[in-house]
DSSP file (Angstrom, degrees, kcal/mol; ACC not computed):
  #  RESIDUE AA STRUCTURE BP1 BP2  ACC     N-H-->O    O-->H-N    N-H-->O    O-->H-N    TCO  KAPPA ALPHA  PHI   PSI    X-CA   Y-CA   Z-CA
    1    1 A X              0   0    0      0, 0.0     2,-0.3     0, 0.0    71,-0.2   0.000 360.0 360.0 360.0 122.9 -120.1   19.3  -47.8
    2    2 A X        -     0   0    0      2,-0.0    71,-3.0     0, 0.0     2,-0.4  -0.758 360.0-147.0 -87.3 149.6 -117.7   22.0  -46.8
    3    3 A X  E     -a   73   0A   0     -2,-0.3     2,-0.6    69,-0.2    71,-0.2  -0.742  15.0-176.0-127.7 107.9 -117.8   25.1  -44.9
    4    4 A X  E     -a   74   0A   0     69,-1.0    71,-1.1    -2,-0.4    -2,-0.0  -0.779  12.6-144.7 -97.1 122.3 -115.8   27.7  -45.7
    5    5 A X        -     0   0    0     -2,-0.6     2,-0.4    69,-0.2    71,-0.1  -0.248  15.6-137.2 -49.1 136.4 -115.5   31.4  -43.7
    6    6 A X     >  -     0   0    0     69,-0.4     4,-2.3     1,-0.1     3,-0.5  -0.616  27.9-105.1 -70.7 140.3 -115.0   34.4  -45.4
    7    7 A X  H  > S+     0   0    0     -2,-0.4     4,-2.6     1,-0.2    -1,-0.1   0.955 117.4  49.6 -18.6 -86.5 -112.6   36.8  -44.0
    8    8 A X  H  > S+     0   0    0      1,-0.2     4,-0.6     2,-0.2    70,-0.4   0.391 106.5  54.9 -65.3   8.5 -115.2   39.1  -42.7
    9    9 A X  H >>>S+     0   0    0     -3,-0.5     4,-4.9    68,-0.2     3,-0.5   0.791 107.0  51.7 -92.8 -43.7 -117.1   36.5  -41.0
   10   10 A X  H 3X5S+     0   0    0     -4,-2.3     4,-1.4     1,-0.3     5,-0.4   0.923 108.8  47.2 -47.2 -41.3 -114.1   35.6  -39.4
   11   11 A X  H 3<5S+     0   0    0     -4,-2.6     4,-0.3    -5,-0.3    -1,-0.3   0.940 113.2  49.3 -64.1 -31.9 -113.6   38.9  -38.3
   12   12 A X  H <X5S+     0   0    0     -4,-0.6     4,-2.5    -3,-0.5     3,-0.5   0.932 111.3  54.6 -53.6 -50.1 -117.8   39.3  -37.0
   13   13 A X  H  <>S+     0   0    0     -4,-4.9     5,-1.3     1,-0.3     4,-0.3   0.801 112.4  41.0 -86.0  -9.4 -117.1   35.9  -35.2
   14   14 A X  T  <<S+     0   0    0     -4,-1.4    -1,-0.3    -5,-0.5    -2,-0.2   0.598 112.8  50.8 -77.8 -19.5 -113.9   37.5  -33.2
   15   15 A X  T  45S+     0   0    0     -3,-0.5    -2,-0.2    -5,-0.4    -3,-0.2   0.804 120.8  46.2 -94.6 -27.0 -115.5   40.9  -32.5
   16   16 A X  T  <5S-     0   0    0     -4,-2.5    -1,-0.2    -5,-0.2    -2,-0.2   0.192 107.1-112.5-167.6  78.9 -118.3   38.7  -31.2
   17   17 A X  T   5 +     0   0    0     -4,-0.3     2,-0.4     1,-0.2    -3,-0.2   0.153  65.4 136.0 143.7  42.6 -117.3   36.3  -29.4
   18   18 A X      < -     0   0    0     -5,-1.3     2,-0.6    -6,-0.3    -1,-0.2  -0.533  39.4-142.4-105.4 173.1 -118.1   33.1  -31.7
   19   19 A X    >>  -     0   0    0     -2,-0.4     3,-3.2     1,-0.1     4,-0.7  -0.946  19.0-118.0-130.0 123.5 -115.7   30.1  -32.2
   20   20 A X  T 34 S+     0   0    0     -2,-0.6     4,-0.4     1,-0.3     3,-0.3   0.470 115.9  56.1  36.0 -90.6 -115.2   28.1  -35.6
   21   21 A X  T >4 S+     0   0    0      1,-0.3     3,-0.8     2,-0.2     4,-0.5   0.765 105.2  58.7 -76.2 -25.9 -116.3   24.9  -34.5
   22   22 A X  G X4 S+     0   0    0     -3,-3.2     3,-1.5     1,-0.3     4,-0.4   0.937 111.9  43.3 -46.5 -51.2 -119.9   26.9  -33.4
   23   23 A X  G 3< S+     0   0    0     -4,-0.7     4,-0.4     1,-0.3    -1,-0.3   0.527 110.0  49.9 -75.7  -3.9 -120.3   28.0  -36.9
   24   24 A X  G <  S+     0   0    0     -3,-0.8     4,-0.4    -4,-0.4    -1,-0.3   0.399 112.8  47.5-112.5 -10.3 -119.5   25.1  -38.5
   25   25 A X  S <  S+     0   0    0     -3,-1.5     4,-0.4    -4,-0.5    -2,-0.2   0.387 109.8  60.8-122.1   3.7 -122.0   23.1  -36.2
   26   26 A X  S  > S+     0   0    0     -4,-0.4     4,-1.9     3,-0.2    -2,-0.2   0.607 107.6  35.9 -11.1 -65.8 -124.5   25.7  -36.9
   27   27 A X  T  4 S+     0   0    0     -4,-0.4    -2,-0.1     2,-0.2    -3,-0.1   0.896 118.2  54.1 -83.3 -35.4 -124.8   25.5  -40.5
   28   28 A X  T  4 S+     0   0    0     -4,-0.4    -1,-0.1     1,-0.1    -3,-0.1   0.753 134.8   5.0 -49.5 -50.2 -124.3   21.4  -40.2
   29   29 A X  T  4 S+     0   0    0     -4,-0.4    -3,-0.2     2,-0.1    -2,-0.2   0.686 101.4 113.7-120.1 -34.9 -127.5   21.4  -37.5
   30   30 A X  S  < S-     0   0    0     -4,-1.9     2,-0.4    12,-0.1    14,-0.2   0.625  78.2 -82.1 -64.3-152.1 -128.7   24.4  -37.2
   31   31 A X  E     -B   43   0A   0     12,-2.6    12,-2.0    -5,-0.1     2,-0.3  -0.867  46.2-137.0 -90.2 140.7 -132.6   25.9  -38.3
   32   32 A X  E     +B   42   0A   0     -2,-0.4     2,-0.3    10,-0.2    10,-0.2  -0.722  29.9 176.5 -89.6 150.8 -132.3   26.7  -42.1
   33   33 A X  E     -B   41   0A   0      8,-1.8     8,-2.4    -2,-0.3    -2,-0.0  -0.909  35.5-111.5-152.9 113.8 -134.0   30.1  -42.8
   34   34 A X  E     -B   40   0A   0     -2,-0.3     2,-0.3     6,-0.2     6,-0.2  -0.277  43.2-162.2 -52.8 156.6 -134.3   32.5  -46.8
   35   35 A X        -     0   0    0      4,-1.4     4,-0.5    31,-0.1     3,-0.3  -0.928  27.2 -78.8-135.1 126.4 -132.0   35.5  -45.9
   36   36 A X  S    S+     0   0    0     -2,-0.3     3,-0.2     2,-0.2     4,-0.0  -0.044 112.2  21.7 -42.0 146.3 -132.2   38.8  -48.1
   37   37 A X  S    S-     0   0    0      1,-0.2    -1,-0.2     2,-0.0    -3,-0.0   0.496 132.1 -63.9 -45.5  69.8 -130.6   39.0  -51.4
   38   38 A X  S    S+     0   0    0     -3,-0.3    -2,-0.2     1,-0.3    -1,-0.2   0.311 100.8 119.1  95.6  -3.2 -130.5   35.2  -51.9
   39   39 A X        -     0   0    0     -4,-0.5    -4,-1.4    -3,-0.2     2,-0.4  -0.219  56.9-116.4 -83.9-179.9 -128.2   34.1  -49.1
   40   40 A X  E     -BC  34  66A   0     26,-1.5    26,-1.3    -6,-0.2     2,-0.5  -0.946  11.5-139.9 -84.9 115.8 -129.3   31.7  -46.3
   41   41 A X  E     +BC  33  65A   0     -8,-2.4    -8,-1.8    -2,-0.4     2,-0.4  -0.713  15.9 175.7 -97.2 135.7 -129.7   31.7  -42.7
   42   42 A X  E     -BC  32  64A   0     22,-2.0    22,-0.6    -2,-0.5     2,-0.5  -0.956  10.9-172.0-145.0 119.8 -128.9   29.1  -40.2
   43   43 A X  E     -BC  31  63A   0    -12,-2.0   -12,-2.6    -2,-0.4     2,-0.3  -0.909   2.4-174.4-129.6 125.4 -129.4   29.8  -36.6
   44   44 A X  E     - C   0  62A   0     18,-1.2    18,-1.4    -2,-0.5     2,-0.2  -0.978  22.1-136.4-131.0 114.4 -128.3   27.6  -33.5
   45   45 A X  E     - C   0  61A   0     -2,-0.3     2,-0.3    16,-0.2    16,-0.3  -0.550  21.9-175.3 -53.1 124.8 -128.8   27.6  -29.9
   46   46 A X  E     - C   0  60A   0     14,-2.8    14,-1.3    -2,-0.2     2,-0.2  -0.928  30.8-121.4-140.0 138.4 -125.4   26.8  -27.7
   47   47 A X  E     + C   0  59A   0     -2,-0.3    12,-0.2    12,-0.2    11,-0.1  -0.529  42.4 165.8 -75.0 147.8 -125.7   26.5  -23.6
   48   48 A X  E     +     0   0A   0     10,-2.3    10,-0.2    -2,-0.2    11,-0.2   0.361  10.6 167.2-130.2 -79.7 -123.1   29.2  -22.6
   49   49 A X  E     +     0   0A   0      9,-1.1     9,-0.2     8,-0.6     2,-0.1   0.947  50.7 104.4  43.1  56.1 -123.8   29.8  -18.8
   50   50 A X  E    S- C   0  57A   0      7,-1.7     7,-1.6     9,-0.2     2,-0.4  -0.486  81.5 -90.1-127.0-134.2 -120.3   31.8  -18.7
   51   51 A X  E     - C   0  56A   0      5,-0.2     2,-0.5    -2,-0.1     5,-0.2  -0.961  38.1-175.8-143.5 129.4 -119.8   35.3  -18.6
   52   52 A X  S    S-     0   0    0      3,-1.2     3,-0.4    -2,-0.4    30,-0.1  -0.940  72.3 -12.1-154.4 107.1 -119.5   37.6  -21.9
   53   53 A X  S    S-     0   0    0     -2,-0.5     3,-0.1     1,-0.2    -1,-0.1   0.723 131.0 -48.0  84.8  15.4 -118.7   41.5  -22.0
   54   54 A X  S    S+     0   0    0      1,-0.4     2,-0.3     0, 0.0    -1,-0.2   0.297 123.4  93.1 118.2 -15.5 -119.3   41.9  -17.6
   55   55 A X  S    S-     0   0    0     -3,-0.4    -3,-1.2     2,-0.0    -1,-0.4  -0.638  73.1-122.2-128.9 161.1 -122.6   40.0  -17.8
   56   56 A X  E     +C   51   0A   0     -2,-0.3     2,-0.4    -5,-0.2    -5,-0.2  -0.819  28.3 177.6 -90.9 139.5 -123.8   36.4  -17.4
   57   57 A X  E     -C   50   0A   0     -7,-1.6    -7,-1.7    -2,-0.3    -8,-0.6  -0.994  27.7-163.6-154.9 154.8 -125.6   34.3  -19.9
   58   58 A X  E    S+     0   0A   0     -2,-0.4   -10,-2.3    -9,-0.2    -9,-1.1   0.911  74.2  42.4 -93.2 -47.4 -126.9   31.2  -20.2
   59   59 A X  E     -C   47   0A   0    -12,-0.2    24,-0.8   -11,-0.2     2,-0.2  -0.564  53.6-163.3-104.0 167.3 -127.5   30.8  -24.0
   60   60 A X  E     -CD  46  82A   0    -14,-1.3   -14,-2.8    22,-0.2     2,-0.6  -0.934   8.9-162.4-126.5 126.3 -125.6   31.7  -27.0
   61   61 A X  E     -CD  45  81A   0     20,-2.3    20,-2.5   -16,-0.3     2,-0.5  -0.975   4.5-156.1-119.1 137.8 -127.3   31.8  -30.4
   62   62 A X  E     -CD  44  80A   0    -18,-1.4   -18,-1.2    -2,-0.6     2,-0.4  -0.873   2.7-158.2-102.0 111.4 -125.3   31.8  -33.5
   63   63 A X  E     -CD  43  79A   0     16,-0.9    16,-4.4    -2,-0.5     2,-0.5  -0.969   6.5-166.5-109.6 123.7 -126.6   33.2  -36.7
   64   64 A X  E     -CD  42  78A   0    -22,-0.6   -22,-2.0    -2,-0.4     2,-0.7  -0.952   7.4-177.1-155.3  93.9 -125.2   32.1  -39.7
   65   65 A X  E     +C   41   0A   0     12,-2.6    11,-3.9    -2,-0.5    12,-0.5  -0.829  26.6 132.9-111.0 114.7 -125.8   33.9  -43.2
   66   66 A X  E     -CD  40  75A   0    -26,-1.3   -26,-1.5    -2,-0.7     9,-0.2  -0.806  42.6-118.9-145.7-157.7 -124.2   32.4  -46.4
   67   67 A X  E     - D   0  74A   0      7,-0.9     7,-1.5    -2,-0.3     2,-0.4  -0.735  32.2-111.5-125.0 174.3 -124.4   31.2  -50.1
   68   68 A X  E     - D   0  73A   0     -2,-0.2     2,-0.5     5,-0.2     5,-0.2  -0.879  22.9-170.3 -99.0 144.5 -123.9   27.9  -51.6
   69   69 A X  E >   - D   0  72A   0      3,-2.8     3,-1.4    -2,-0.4     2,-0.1  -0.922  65.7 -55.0-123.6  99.9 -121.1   27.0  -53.9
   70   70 A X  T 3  S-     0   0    0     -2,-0.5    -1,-0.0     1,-0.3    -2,-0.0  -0.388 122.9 -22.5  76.9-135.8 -121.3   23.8  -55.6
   71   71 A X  T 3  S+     0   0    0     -2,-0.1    -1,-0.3    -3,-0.1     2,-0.2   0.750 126.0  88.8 -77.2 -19.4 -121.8   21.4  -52.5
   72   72 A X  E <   - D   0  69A   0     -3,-1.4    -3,-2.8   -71,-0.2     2,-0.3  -0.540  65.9-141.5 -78.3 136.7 -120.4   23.7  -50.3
   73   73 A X  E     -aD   3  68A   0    -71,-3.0   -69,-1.0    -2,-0.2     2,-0.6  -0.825  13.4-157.0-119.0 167.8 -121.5   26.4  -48.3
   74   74 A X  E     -aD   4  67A   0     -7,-1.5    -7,-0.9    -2,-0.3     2,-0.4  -0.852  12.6-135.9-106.6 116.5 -119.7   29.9  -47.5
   75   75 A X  E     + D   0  66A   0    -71,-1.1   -69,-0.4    -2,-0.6    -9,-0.3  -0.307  22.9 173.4 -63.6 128.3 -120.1   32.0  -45.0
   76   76 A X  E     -     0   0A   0    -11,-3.9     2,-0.4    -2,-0.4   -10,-0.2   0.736  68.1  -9.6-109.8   5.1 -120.3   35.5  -45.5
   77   77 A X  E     -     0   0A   0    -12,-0.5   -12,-2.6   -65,-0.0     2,-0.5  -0.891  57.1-144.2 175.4 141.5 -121.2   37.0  -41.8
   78   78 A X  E     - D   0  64A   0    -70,-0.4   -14,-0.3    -2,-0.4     2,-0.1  -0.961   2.4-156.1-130.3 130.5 -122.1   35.8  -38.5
   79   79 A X  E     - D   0  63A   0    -16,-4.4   -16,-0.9    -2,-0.5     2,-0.3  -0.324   7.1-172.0 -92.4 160.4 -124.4   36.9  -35.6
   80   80 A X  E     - D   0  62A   0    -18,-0.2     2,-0.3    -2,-0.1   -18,-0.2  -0.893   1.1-170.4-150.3 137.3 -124.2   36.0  -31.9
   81   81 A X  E     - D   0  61A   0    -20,-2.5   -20,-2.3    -2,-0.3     2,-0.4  -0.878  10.5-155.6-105.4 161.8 -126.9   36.9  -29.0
   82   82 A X  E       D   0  60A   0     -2,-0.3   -22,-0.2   -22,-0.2    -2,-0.0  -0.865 360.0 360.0-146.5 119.5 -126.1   36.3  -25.8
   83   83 A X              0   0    0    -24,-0.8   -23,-0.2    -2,-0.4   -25,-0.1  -0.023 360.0 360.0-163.2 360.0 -129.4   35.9  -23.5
C-alpha cells in the first residue's frame, strides 16, 4: 500500500502545522471512519507537548480524509487539532 498527498493536502498540512511522516502514519494506524461523498477518514492522536501558534499543547490529532485507488490510498485534505 501507498500513500499518496494531493497537492492541496499538502498545502492544508503546511498551513497547519502537520508533517508527512504524521499523515502517512495516520492513515497506516490510525481509526478508520465513512467520510461524506464516499471518501474515508482516518484520525490519529500524536503527543505534541510543544508550542503551536503562541499556545501550548499536549496532543496533536491528525485527520486524514481520502479515497482509494487500486491498493493505494490518496489523500485529498488533512485536519489537525491541537488540544
Amino acid at each position: 500500500m501507498t500513500i499518496k498527498i494531493r497537492p492541496h493536502a499538502k498545502e492544508r498540512m503546511q498551513e497547519r502545522g502537520a508533517k508527512e511522516e504524521e499523515v502517512i502514519k495516520t492513515v497506516e494506524v490510525g481509526e478508520k471512519f465513512p467520510a461524506r461523498f464516499g471518501r474515508t477518514g482516518f484520525r490519529h492522536n500524536f503527543v505534541f507537548d510543544e508550542m503551536w501558534r503562541g499556545k501550548k499543547y499536549y496532543t496533536k490529532q491528525i485527520e486524514v480524509f481520502a479515497v482509494e485507488e487500486g491498493k493505494d490510498w490518496v489523500a485529498i485534505t488533512v485536519l489537525v487539532k491541537y488540544f
